[in-house]
Backbone as XML, in Angstrom:
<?xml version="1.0"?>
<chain id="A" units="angstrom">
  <residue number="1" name="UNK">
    <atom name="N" x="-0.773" y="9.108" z="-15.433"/>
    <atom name="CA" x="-0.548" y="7.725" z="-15.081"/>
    <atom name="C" x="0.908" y="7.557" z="-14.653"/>
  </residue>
  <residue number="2" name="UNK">
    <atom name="N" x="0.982" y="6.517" z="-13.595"/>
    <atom name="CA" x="2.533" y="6.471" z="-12.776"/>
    <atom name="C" x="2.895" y="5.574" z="-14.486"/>
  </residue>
  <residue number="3" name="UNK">
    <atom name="N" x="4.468" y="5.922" z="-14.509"/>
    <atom name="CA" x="5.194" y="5.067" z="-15.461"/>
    <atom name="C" x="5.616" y="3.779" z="-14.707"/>
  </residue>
  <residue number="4" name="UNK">
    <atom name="N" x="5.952" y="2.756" z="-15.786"/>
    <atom name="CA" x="6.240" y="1.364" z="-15.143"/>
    <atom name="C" x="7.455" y="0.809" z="-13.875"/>
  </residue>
  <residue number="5" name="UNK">
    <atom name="N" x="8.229" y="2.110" z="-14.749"/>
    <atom name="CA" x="9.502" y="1.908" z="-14.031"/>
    <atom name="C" x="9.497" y="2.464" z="-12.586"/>
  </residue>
  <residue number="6" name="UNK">
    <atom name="N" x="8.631" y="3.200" z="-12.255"/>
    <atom name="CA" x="7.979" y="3.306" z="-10.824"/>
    <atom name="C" x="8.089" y="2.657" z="-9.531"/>
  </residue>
  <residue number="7" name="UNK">
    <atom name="N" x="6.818" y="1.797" z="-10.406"/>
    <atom name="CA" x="6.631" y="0.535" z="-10.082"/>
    <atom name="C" x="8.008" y="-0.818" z="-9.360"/>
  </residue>
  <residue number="8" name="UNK">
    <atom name="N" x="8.516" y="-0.764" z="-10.680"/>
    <atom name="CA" x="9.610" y="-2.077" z="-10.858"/>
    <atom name="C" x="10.650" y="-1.242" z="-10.080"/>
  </residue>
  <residue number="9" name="UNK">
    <atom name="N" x="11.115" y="0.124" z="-9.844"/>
    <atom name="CA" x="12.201" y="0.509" z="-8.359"/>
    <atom name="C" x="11.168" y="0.510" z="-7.448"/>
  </residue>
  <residue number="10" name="UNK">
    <atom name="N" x="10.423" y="0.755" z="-7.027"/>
    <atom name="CA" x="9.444" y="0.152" z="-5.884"/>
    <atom name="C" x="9.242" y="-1.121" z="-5.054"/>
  </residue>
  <residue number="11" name="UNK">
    <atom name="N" x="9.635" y="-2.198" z="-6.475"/>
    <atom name="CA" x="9.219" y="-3.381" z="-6.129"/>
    <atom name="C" x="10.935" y="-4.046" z="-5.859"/>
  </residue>
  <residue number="12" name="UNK">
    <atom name="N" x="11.540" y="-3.336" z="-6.227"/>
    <atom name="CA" x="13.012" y="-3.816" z="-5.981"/>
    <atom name="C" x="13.694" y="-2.721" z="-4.844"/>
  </residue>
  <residue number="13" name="UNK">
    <atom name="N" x="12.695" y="-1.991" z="-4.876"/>
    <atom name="CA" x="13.449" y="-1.509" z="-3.146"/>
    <atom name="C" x="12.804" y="-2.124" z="-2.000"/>
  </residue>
  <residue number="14" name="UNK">
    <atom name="N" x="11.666" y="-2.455" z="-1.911"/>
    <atom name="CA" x="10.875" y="-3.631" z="-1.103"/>
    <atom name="C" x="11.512" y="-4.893" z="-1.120"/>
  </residue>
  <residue number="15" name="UNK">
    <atom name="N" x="12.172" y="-5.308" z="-2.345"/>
    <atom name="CA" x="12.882" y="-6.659" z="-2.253"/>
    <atom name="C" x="14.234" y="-6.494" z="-1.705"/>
  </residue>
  <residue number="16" name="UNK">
    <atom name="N" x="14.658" y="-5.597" z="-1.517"/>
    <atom name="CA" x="16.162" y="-5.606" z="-1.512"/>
    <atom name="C" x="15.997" y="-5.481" z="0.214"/>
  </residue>
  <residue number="17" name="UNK">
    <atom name="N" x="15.018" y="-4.741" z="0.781"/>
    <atom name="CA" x="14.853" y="-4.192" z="2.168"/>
    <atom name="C" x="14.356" y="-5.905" z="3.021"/>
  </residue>
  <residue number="18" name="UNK">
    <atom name="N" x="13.540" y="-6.437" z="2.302"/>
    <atom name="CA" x="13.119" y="-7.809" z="2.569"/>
    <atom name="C" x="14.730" y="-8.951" z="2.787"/>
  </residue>
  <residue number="19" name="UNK">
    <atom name="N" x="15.145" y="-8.450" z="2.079"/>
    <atom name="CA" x="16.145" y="-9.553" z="1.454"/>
    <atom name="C" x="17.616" y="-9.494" z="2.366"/>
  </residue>
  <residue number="20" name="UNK">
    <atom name="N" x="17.788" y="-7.818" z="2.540"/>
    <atom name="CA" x="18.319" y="-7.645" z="4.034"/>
    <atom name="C" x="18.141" y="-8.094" z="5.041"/>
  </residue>
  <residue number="21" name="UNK">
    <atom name="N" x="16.700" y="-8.036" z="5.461"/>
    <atom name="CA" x="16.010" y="-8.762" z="7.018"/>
    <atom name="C" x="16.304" y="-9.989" z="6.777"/>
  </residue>
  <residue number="22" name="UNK">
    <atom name="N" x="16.236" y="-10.784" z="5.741"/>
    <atom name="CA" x="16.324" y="-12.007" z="6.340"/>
    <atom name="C" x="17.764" y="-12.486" z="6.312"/>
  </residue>
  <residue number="23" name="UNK">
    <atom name="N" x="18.647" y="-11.738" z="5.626"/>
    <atom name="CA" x="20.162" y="-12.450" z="5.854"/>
    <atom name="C" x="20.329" y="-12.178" z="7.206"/>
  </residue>
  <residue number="24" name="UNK">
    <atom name="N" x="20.363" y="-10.920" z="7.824"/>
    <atom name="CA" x="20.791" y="-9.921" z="9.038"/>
    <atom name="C" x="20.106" y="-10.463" z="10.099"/>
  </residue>
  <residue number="25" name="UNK">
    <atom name="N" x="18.763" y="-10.629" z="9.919"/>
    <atom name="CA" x="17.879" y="-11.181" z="11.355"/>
    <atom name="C" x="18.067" y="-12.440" z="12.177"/>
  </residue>
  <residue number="26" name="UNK">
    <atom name="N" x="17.930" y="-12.695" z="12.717"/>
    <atom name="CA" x="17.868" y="-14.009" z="14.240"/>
    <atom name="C" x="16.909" y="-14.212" z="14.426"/>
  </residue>
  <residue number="27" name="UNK">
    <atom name="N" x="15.755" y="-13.294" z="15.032"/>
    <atom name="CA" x="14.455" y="-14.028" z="15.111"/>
    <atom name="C" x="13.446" y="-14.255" z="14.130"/>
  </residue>
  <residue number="28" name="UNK">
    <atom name="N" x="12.713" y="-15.514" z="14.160"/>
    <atom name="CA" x="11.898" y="-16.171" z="13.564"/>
    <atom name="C" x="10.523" y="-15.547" z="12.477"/>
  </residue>
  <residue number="29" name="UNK">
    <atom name="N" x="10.157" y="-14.405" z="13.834"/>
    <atom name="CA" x="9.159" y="-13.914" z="13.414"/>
    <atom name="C" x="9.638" y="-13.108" z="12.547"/>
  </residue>
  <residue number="30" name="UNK">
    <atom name="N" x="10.336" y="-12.119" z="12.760"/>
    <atom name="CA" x="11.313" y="-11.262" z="11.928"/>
    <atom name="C" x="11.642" y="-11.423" z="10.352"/>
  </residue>
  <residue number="31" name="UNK">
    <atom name="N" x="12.234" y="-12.947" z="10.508"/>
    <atom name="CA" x="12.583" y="-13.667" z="9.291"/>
    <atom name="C" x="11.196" y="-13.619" z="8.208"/>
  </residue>
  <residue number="32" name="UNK">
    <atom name="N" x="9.717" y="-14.033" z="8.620"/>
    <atom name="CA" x="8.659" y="-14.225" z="8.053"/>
    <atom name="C" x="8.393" y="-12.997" z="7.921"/>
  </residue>
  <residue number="33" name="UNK">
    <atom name="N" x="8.711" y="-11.841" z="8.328"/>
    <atom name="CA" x="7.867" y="-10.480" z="8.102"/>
    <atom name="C" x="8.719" y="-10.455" z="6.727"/>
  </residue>
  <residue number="34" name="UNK">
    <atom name="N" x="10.111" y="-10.327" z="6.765"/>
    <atom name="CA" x="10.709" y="-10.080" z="5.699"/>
    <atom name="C" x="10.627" y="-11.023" z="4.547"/>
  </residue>
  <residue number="35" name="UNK">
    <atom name="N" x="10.277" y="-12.227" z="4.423"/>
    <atom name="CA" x="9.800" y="-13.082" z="3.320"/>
    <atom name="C" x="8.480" y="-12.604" z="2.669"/>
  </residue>
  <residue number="36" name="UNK">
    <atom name="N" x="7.140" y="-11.916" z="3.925"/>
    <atom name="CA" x="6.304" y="-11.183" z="3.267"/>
    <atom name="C" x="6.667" y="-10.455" z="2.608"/>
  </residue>
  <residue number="37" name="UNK">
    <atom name="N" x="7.331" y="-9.722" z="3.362"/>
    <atom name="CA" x="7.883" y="-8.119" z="2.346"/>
    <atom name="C" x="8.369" y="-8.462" z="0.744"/>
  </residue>
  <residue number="38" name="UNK">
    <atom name="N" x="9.334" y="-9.451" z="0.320"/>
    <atom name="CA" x="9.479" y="-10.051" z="-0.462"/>
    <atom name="C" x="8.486" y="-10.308" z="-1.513"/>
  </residue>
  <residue number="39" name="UNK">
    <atom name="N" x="7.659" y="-11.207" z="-1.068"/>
    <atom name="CA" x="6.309" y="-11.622" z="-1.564"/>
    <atom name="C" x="5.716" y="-10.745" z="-2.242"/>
  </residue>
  <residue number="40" name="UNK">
    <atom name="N" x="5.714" y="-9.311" z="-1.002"/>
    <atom name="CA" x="4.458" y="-8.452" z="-1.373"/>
    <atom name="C" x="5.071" y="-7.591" z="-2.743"/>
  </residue>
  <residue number="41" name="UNK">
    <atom name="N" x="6.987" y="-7.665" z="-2.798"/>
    <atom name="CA" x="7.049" y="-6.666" z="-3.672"/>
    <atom name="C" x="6.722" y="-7.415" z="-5.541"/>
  </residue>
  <residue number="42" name="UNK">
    <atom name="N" x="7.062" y="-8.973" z="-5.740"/>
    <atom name="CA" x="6.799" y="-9.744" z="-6.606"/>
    <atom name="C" x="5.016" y="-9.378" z="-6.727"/>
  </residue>
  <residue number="43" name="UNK">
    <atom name="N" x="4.298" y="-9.102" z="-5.606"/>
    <atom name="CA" x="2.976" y="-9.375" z="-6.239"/>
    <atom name="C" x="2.620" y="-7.869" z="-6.602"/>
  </residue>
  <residue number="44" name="UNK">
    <atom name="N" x="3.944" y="-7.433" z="-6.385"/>
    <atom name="CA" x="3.216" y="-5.580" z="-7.026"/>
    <atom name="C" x="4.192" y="-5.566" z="-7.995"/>
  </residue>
  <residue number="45" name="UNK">
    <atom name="N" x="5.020" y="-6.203" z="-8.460"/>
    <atom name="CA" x="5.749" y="-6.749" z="-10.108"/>
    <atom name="C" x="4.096" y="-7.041" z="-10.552"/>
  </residue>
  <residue number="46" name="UNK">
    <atom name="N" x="3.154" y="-8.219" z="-10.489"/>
    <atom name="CA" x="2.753" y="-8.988" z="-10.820"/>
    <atom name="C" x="1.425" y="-7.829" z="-11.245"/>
  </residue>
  <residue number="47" name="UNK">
    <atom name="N" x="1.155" y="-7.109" z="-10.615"/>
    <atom name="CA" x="-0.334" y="-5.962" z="-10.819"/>
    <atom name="C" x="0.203" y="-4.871" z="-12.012"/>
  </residue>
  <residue number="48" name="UNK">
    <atom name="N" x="1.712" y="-4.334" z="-11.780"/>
    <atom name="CA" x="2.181" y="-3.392" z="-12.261"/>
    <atom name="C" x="1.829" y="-3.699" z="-13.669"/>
  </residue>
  <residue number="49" name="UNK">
    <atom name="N" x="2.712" y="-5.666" z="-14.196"/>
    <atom name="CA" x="2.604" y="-5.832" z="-15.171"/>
    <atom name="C" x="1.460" y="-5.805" z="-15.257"/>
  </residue>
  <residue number="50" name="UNK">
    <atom name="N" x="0.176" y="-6.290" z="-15.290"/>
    <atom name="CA" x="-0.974" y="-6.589" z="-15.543"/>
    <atom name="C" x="-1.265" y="-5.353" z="-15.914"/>
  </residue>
  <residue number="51" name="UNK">
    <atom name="N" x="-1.168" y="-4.155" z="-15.525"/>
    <atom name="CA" x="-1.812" y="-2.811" z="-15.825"/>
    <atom name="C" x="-1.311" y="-2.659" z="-16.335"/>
  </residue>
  <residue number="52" name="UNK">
    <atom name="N" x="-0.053" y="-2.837" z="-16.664"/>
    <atom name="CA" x="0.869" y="-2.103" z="-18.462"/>
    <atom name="C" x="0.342" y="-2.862" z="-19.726"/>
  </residue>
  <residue number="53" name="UNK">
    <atom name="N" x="-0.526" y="-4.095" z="-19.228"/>
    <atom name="CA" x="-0.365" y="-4.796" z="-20.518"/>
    <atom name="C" x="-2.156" y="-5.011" z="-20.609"/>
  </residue>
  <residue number="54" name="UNK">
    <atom name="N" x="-2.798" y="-4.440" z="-19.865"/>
    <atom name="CA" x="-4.338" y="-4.668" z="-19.827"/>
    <atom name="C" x="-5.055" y="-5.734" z="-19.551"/>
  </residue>
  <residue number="55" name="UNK">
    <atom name="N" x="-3.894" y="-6.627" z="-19.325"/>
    <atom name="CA" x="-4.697" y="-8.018" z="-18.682"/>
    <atom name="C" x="-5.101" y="-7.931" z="-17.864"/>
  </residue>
  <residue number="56" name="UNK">
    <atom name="N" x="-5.821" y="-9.285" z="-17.161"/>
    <atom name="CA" x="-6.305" y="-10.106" z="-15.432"/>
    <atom name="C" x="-5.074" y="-11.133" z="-15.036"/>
  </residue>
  <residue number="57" name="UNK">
    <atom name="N" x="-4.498" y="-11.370" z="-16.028"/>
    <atom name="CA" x="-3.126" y="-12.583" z="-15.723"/>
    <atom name="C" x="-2.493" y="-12.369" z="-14.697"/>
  </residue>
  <residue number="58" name="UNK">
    <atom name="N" x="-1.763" y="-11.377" z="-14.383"/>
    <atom name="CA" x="-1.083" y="-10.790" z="-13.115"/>
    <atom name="C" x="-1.792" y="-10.491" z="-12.150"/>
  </residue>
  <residue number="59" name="UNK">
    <atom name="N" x="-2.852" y="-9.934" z="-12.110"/>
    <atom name="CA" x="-3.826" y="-9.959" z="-10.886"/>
    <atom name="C" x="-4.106" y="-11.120" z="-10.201"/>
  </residue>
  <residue number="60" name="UNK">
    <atom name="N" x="-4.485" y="-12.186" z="-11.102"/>
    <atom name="CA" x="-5.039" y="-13.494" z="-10.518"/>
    <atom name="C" x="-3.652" y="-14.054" z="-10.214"/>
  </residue>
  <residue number="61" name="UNK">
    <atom name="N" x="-2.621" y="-13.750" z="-10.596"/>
    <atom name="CA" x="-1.375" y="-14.561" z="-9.869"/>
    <atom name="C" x="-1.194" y="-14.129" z="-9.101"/>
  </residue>
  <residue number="62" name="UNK">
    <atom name="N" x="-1.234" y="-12.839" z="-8.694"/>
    <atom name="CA" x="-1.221" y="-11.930" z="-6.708"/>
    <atom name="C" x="-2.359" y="-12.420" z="-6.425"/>
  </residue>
  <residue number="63" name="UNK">
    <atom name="N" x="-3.562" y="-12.624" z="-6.867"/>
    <atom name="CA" x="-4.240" y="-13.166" z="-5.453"/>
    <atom name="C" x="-4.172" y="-14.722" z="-5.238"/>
  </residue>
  <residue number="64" name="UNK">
    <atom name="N" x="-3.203" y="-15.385" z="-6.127"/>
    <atom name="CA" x="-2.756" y="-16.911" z="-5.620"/>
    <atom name="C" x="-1.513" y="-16.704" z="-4.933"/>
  </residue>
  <residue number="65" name="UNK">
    <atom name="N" x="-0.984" y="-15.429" z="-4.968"/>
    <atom name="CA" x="0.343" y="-15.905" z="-3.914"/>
    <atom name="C" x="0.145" y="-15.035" z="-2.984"/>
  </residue>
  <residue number="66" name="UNK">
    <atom name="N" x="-1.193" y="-13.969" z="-2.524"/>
    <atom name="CA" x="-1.479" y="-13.836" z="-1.653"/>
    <atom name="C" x="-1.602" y="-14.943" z="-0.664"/>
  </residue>
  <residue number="67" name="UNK">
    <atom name="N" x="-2.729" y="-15.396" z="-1.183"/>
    <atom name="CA" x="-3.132" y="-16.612" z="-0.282"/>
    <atom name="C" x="-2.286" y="-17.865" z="-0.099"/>
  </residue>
  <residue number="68" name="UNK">
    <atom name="N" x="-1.379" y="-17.724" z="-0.999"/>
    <atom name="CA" x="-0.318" y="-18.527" z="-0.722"/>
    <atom name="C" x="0.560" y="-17.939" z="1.003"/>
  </residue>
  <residue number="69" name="UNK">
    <atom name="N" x="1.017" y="-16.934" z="0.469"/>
    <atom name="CA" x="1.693" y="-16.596" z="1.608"/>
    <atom name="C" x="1.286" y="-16.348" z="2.917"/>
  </residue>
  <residue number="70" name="UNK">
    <atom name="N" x="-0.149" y="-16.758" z="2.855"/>
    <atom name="CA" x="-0.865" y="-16.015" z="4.318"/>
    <atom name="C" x="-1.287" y="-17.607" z="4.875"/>
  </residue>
  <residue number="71" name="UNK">
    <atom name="N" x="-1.354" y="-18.836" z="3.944"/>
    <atom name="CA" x="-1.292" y="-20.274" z="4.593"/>
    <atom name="C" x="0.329" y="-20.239" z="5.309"/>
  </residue>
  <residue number="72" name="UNK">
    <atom name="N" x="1.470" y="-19.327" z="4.316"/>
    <atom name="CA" x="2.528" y="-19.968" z="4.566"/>
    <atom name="C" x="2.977" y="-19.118" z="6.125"/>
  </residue>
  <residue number="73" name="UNK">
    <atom name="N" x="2.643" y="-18.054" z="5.982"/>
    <atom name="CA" x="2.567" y="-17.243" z="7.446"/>
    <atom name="C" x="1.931" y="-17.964" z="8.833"/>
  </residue>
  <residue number="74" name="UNK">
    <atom name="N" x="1.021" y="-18.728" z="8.213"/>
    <atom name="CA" x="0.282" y="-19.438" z="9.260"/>
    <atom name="C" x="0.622" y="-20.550" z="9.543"/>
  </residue>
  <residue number="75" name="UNK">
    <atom name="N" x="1.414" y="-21.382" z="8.915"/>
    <atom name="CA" x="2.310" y="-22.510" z="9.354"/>
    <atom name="C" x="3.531" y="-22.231" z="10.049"/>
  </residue>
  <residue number="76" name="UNK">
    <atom name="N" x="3.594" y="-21.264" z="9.227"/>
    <atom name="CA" x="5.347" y="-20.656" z="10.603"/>
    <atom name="C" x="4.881" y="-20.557" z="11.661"/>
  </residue>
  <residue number="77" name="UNK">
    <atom name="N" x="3.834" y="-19.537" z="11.916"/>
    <atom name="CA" x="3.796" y="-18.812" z="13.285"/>
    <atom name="C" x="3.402" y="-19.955" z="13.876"/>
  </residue>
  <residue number="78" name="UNK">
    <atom name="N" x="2.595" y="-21.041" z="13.587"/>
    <atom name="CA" x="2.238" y="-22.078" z="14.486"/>
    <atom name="C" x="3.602" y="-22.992" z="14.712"/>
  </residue>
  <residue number="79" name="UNK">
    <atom name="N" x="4.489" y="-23.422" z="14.363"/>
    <atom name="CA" x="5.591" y="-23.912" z="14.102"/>
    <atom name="C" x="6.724" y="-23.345" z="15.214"/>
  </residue>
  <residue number="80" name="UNK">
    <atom name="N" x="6.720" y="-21.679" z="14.746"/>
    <atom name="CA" x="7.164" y="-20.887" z="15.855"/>
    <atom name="C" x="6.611" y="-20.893" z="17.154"/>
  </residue>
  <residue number="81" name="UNK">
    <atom name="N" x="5.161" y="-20.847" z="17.275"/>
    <atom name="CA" x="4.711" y="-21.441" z="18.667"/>
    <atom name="C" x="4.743" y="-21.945" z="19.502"/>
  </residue>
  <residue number="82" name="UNK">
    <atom name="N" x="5.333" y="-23.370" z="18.548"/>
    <atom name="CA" x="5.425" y="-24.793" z="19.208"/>
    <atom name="C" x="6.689" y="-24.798" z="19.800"/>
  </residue>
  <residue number="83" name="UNK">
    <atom name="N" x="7.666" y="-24.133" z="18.850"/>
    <atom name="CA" x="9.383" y="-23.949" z="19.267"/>
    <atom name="C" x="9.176" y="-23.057" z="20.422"/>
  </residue>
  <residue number="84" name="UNK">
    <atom name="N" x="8.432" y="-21.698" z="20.820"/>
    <atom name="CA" x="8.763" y="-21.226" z="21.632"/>
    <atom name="C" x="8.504" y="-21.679" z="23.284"/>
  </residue>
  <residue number="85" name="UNK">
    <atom name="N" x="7.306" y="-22.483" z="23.058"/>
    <atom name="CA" x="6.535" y="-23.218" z="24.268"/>
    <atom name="C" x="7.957" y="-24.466" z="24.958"/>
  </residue>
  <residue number="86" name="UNK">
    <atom name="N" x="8.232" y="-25.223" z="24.042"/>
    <atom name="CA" x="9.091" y="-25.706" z="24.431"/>
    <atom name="C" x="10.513" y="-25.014" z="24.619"/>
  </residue>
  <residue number="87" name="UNK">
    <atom name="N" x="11.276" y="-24.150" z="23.983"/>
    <atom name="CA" x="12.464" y="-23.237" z="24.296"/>
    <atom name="C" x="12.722" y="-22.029" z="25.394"/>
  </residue>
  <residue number="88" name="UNK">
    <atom name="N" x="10.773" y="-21.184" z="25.199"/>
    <atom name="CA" x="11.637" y="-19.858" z="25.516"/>
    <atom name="C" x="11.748" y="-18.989" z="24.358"/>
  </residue>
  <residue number="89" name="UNK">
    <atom name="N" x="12.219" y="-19.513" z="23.658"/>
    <atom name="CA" x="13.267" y="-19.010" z="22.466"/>
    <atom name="C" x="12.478" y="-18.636" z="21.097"/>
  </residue>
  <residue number="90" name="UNK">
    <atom name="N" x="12.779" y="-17.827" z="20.475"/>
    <atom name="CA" x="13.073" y="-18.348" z="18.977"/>
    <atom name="C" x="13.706" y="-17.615" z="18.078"/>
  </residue>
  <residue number="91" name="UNK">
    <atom name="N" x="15.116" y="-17.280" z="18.729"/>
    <atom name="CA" x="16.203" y="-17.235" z="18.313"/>
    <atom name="C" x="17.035" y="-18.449" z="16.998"/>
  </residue>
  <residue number="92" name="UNK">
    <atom name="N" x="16.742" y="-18.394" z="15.521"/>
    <atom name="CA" x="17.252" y="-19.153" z="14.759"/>
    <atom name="C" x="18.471" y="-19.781" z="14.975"/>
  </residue>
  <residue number="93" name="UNK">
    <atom name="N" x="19.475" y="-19.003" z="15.445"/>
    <atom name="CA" x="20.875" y="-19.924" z="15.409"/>
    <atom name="C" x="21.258" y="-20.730" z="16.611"/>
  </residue>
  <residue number="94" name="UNK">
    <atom name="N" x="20.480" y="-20.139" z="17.515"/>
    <atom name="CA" x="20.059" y="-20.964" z="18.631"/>
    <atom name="C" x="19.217" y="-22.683" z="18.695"/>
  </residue>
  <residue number="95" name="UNK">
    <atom name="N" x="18.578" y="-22.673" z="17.913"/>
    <atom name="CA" x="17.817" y="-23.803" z="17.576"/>
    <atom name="C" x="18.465" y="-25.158" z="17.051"/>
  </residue>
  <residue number="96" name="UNK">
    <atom name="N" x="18.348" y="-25.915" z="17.062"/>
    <atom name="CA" x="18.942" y="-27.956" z="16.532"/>
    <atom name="C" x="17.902" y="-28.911" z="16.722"/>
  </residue>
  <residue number="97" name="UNK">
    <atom name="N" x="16.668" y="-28.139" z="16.844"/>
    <atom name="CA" x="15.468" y="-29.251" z="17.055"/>
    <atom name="C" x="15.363" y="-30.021" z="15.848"/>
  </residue>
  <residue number="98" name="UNK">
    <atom name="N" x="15.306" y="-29.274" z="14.475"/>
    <atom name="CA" x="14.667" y="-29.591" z="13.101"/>
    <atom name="C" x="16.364" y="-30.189" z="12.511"/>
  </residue>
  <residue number="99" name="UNK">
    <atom name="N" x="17.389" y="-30.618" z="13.217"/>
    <atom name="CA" x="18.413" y="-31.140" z="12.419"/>
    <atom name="C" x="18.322" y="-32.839" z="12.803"/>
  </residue>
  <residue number="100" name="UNK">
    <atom name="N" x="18.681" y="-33.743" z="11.894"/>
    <atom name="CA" x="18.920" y="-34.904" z="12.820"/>
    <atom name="C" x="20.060" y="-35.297" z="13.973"/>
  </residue>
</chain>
């Protein structure tokens, strides 16, 4: 059996690689891949624990922030859509639509 701590540098080298893209990146889409990445490494915290401790608790919380994150993927990209139809663009620092 993999040990825990495996796991938890796994899930913090996925976060740290996530967490890079989104300081470093400009584009939009970019930004959301790396918030997944993020996501995905918390919901493999969330299984890891569950299997060290024999529960369903952690399982059923990855598949609520699965589906969390795949509504939230789907509001960006439509969002991003809308910005690019009208810009061209979707270059973040480029953008002042969403300021007053």
């Amino acid at each position: 059996m993999i040990p825990l701590s495996f796991y938890l540098g796994l899930a913090a080298l996925l976060f740290s690689i996530g967490l890079y893209g989104v300081m470093t990146h400009k584009n939009g889409i970019r930004m959301i891949m790396c918030i997944e990445l993020m996501l995905n490494s918390a919901n493999l915290n969330l299984v890891a624990f569950s299997s060290y401790t024999n529960t369903l608790d952690g399982q059923v919380f990855a598949l609520f922030s699965i589906a969390l994150a795949a509504a939230e993927a789907a509001v960006g990209f439509a969002i991003f859509m809308a910005i690019y139809r009208m810009h061209d663009n979707i270059n973040l620092d480029e953008l002042n639509i969403l300021r007053w």
